[in-house]
C-alpha positions as CSV (number, residue, x, y, z in Angstrom):
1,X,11.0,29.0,-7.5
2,X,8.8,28.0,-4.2
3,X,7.9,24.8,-4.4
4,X,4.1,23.3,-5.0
5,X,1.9,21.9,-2.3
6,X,0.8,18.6,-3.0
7,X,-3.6,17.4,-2.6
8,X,-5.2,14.3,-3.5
9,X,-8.3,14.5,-6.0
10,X,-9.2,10.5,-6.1
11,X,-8.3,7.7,-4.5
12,X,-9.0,3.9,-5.8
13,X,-8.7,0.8,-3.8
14,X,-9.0,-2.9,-3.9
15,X,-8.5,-5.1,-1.2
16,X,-9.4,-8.1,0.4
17,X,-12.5,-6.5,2.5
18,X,-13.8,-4.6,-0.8
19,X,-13.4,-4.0,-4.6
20,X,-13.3,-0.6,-4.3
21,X,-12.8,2.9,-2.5
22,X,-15.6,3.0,-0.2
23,X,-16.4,-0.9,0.1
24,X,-12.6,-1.2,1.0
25,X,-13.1,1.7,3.5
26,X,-16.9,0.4,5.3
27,X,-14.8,-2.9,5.7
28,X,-12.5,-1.7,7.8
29,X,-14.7,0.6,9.8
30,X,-16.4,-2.8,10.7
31,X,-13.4,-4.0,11.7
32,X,-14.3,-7.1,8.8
33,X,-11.5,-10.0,8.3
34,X,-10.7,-10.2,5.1
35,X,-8.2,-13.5,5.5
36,X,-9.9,-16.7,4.1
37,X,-8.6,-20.2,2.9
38,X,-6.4,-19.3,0.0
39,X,-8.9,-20.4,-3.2
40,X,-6.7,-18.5,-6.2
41,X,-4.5,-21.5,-6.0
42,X,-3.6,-24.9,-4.9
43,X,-2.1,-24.8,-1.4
44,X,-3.0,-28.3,-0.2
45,X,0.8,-29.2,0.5
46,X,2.3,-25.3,1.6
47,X,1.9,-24.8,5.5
48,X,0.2,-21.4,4.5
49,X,-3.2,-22.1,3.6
50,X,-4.7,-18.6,4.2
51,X,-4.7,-15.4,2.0
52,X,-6.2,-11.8,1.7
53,X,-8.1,-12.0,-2.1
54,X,-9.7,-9.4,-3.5
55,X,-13.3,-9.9,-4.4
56,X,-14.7,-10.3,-7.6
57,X,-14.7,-6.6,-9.5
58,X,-15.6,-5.8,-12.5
59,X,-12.7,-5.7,-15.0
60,X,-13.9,-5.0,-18.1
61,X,-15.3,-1.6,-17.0
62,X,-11.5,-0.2,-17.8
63,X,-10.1,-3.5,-19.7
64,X,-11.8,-5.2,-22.7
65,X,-11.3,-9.1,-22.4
66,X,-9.0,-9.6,-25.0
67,X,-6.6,-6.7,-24.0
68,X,-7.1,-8.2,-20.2
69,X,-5.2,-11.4,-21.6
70,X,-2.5,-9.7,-22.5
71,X,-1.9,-8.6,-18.8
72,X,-0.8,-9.9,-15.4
73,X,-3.6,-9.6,-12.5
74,X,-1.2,-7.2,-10.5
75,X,-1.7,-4.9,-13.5
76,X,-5.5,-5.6,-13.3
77,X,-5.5,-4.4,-10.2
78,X,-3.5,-1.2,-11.0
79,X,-5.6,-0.4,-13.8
80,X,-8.9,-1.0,-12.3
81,X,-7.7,1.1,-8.7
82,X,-6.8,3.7,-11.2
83,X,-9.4,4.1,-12.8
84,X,-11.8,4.6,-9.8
85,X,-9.5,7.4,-8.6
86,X,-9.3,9.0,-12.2
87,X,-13.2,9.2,-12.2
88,X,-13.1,10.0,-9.2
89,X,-10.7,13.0,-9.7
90,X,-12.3,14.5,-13.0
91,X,-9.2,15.5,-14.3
92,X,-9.6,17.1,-18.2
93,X,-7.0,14.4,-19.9
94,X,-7.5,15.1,-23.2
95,X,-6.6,18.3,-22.6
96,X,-3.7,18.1,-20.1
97,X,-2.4,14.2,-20.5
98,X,0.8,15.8,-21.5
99,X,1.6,17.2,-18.0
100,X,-0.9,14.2,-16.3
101,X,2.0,11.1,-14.9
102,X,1.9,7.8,-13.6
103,X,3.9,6.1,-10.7
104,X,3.2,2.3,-9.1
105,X,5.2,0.4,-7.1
106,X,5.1,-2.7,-7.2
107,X,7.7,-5.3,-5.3
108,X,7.3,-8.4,-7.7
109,X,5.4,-7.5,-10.6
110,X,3.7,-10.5,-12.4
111,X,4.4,-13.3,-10.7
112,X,1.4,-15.4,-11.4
113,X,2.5,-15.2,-15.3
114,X,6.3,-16.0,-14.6
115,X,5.3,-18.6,-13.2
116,X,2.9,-20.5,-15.5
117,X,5.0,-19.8,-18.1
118,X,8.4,-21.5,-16.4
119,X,5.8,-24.6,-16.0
120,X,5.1,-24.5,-19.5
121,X,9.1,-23.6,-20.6
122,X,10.3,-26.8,-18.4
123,X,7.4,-28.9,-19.8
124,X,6.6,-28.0,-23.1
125,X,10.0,-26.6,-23.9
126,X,11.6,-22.6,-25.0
127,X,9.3,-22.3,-28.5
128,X,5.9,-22.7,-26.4
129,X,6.8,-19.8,-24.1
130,X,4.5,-16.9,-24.7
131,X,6.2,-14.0,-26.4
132,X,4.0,-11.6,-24.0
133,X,5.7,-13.1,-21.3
134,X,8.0,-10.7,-20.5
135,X,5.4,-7.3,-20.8
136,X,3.1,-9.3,-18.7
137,X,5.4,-9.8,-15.8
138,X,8.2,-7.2,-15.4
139,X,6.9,-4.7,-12.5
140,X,6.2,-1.0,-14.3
141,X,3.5,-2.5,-16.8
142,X,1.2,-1.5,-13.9
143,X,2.3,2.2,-14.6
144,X,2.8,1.8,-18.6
145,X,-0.6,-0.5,-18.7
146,X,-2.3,2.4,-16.6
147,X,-1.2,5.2,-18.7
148,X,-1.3,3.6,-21.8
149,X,-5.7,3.0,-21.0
150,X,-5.9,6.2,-19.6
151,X,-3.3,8.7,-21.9
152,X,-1.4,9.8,-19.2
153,X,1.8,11.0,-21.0
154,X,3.6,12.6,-18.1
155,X,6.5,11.1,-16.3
156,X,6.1,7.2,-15.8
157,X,7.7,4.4,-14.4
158,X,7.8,2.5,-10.9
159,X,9.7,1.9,-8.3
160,X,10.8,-0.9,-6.8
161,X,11.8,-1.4,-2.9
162,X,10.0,-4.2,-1.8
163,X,7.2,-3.8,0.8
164,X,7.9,0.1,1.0
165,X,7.0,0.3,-3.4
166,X,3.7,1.9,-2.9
167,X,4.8,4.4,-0.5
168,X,7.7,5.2,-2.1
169,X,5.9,5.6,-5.6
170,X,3.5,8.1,-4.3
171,X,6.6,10.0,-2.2
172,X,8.3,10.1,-5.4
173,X,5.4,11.5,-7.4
174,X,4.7,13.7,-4.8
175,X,8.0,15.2,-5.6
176,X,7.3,15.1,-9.5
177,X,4.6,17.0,-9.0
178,X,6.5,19.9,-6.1
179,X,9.3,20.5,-8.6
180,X,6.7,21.4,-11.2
181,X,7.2,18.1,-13.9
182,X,3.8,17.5,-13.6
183,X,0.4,19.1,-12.4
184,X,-1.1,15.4,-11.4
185,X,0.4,12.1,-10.9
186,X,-1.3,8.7,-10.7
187,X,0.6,6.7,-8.0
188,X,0.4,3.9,-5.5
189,X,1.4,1.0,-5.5
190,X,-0.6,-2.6,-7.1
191,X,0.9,-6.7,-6.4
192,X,-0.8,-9.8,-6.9
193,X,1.6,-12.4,-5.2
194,X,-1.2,-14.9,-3.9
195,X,0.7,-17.8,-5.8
196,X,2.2,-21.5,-5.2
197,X,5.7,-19.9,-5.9
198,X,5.4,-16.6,-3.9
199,X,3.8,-18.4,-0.8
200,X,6.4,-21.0,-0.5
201,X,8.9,-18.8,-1.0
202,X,7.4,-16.4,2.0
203,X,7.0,-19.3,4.1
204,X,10.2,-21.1,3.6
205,X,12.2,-17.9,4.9
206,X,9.4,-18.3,8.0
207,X,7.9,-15.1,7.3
208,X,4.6,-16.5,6.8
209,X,1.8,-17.2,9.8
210,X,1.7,-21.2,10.1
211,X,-1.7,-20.3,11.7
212,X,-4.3,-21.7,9.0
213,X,-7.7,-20.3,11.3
214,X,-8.5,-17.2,9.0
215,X,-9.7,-15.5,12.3
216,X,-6.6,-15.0,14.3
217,X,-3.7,-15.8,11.7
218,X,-3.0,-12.1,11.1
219,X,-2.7,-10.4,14.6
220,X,-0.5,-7.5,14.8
221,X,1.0,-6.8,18.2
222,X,-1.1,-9.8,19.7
223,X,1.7,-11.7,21.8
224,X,0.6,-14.8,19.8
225,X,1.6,-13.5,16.2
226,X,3.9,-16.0,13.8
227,X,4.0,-13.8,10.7
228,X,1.9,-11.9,8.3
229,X,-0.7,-13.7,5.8
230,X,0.5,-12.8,2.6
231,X,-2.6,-10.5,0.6
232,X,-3.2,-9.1,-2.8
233,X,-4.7,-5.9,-3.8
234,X,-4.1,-2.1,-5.5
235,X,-4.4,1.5,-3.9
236,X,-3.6,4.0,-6.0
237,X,-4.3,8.1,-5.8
238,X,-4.4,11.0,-7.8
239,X,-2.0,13.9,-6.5
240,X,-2.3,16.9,-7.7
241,X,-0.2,20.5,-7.4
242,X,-2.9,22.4,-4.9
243,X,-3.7,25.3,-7.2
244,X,-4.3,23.4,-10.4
245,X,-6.6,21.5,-8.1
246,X,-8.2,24.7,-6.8
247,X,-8.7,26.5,-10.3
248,X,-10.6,23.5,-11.7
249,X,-12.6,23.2,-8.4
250,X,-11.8,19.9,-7.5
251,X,-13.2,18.4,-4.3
252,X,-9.8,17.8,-2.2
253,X,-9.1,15.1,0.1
254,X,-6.2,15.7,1.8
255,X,-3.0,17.8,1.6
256,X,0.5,15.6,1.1
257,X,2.6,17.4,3.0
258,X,5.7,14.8,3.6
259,X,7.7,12.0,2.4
260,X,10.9,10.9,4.4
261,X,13.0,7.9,3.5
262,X,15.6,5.9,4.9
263,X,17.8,2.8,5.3
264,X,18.1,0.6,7.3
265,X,21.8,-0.8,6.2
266,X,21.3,-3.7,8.6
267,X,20.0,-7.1,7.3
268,X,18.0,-8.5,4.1
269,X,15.2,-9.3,5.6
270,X,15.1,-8.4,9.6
271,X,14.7,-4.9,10.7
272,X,17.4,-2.8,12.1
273,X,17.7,-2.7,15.5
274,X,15.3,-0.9,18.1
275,X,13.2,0.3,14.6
276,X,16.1,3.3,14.3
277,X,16.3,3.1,10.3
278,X,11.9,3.2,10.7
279,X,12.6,6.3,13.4
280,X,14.7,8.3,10.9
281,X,12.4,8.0,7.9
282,X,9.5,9.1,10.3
283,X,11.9,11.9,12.2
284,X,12.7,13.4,8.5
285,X,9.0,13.6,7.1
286,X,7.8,15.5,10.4
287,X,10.9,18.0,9.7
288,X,10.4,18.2,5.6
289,X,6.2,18.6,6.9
290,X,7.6,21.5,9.6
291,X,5.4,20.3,12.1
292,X,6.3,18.1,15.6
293,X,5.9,15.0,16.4
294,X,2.9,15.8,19.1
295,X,0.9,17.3,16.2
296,X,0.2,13.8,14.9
297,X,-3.0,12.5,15.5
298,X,-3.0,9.2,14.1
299,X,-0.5,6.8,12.6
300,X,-1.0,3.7,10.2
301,X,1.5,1.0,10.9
302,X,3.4,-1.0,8.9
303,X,2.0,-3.6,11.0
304,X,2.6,-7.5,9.3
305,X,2.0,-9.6,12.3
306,X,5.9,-10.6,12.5
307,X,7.2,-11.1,15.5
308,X,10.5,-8.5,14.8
309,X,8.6,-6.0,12.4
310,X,6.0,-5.3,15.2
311,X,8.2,-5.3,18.3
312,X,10.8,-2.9,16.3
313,X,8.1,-0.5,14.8
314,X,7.0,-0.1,18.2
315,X,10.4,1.0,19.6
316,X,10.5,3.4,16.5
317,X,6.9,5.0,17.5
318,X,8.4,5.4,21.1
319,X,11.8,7.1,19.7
320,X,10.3,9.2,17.5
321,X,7.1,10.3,19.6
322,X,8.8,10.1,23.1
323,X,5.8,10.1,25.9
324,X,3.5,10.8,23.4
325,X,3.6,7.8,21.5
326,X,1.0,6.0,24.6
327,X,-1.5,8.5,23.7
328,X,-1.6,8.5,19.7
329,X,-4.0,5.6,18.1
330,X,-2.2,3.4,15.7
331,X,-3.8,1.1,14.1
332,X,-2.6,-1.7,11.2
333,X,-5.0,-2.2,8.1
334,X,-2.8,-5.7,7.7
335,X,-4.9,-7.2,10.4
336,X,-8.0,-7.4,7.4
337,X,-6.7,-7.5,4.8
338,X,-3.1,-9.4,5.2
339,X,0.2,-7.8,3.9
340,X,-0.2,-6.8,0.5
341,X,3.6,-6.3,-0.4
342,X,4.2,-3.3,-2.6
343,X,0.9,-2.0,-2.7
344,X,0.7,-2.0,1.3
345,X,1.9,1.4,1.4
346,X,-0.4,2.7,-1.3
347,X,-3.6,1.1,0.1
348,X,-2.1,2.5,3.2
349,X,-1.8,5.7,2.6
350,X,-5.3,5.8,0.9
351,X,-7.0,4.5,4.2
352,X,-5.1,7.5,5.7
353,X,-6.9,9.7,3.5
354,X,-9.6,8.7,3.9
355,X,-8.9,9.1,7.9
356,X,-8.9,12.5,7.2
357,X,-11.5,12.8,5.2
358,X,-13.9,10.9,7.4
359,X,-12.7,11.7,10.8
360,X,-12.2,8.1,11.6
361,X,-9.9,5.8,12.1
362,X,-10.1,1.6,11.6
363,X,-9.2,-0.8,14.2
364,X,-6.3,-3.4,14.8
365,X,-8.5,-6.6,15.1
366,X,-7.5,-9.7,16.1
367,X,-5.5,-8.7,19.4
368,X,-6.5,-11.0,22.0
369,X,-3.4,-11.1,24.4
370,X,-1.5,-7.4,23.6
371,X,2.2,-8.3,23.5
372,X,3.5,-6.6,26.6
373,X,6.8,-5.0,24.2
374,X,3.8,-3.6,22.1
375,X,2.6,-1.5,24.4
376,X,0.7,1.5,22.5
377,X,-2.9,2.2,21.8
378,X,-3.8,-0.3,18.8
379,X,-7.3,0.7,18.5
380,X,-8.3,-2.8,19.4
381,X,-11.6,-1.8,20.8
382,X,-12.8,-1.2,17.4
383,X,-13.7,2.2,14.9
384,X,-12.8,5.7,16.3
385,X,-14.0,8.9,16.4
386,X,-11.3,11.0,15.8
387,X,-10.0,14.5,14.8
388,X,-7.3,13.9,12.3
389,X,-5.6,17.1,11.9
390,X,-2.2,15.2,10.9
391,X,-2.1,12.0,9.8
392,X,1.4,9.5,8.9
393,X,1.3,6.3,6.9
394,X,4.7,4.1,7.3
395,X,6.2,1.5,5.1
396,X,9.1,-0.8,5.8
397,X,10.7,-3.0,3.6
398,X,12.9,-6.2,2.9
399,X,16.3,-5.1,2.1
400,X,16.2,-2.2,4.6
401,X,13.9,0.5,3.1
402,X,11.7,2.9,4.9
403,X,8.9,5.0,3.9
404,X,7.1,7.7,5.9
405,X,4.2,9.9,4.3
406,X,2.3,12.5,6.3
407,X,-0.9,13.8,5.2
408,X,-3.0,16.8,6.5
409,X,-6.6,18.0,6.7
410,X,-7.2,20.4,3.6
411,X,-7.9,24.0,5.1
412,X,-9.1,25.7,2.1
């Protein structure tokens, strides 16, 4: 049996610049910073002081108050991102939810609830700890909250590889959907790590920016860079087999036409070197997409603002796109709205979309003083005008995972 071709029908996003798909999007056409002095919690005595938060959004649109109790915010996020792409797609779920799915990655899960509820275990002792506890914090309740609101009984869970969960949730679905398990799939990727725990953690291991001035603490490529700024946020699409999506006459936003993964089998945290574990992830979705590497016309970089991530991604770029790679824009959404863990690749891959749809790409802001070993065209100037024929999103994670997703312009 051939295999389906894979569109997108809806796309949902919050992020530090907007709550929501096309407030998210204007932000980063403005090239607007999104880093601001951490408020969700008390960081008064960690040496990062300086987060991406999402804005204030409007919960109870999807969530009634008492049910939003009962959940972590990274699954607030999911939900909420989810439900913006499901309006947006129009899909008939009370007449297909059977064959409708649900995929988010997530690289933590709930956090924020783990740990109030260790402060309360350690000071108020094992019979005060909630009994929701663990259905609040374990990773997939952003996919079984999500179908669970919206009846999605197709294949569900999530996946879980770090910085690359988003990406590799909607690679995975995208494959759900090819080999015919499902005719739509919700998938992306959702994290809400802007906590005491998670940001001393991050900066203890000295992968956080010690830079404190919201304005130039997250510079990818910049010579200057110390880290990322840790970030919170949800994108999250709805894929959809390309002739289901055609007989219902859904407006399409792109085609999916790749996923390639890797590993790096080199080091917990650092990436392999020279970026060859990023190359071969990028090198197998350009052959599984049948198109070469000079047909890309824009990339979105994994781009945190580390000193090793952005030196070695750069060296995978020139591997994988030879001469080539000096003339293709690449740009990092990071450098607004800080590195949202394992929903990066899913906001990521949104923006990408929406690339396409728009014809524009977002700038890398923040570069000041280019870092000669990152020598490609960053789209520093600000917003482009750009034909996006083909377009790939890349994900890299801790523990040596790699995630490439190319995208295409929908032809009709």
């Amino acid at each position: 049996m051939d295999e389906r071709r894979v569109v997108v029908t809806g796309i949902g996003i919050l992020s530090a610049v907007g709550a929501g798909r096309e407030a998210t999007w204007a932000g980063l056409l403005a090239g607007q910073n999104g880093i601001v002095p951490t408020t969700h919690v008390d960081v008064s005595d960690l040496t990062s002081q300086v987060a991406g938060q999402v804005p204030e959004f409007d919960l109870a649109q999807y969530i009634d108050r008492k049910e939003a109790r009962r959940m972590d915010r990274f699954t607030h996020l999911a939900v909420t991102a989810a439900g913006e792409a499901l309006d947006q797609a129009g899909l008939d779920i009370a007449a297909e939810g059977d064959q409708i799915g649900c995929m988010i990655g997530s690289g933590i899960g709930g956090i924020g609830t783990l740990e109030q509820e260790f402060d309360v275990f350690f000071h108020k002792g094992p019979n005060r700890v909630s009994p929701l506890l663990v259905p609040m914090f374990i990773p997939d309740m952003a996919a079984g909250q999500t179908s669970i609101r919206f009846g999605l009984r197709g294949p569900n869970y999530n996946t879980v590889s770090a910085c690359a969960s988003g990406a590799d949730a909607l690679g995975t679905a995208y494959e759900v959907i090819r080999r015919g398990d499902a005719v739509a799939m919700v998938a992306g990727g959702s994290e809400a790590c802007v906590t005491r725990m998670s940001i001393a953690a991050f900066a203890n291991s000295r992968a956080l920016s010690r830079n404190n001035d919201p304005e130039t603490a997250s510079r990818p490529f910049d010579v200057d860079r110390d880290g990322f700024v840790i970030g919170e946020g949800a994108g999250i699409m709805v894929l959809e087999d390309r002739e289901h999506a055609e007989a219902r006459g859904a407006e399409i936003y792109a085609e999916v036409l790749a996923y390639g993964q890797s590993a790096d089998a080199f080091h917990v945290t650092a990436p392999a070197e020279n970026g060859e574990g990023a190359a071969r992830a990028m090198n197998l979705a350009l052959k599984r997409a049948g198109i070469a590497a000079s047909d890309v016309d824009y990339v979105n970089a994994h781009g945190t603002s580390t000193p090793l991530n952005d030196k070695f991604e750069t060296m995978s770029l020139k591997t994988v796109f030879g001469e080539a790679a000096h003339s293709i824009p690449v740009s990092s959404s990071k450098s607004m709205i800080g590195h949202t863990l394992g929903a990066a690749g899913g906001i990521e891959s949104a923006v990408t979309v929406l690339s396409i749809r728009d014809q524009k790409i977002h700038p890398t802001i923040h570069i000041v003083n280019q870092d000669p070993e990152c020598d490609l065209d960053f789209v520093a100037e600000g917003p482009r005008d750009l034909e996006v024929r083909y377009a790939m999103s890349n994900s890299l994670g801790f523990g040596g995972h790699n995630a490439s997703l190319i995208f295409g312009r929908y032809e009709g």
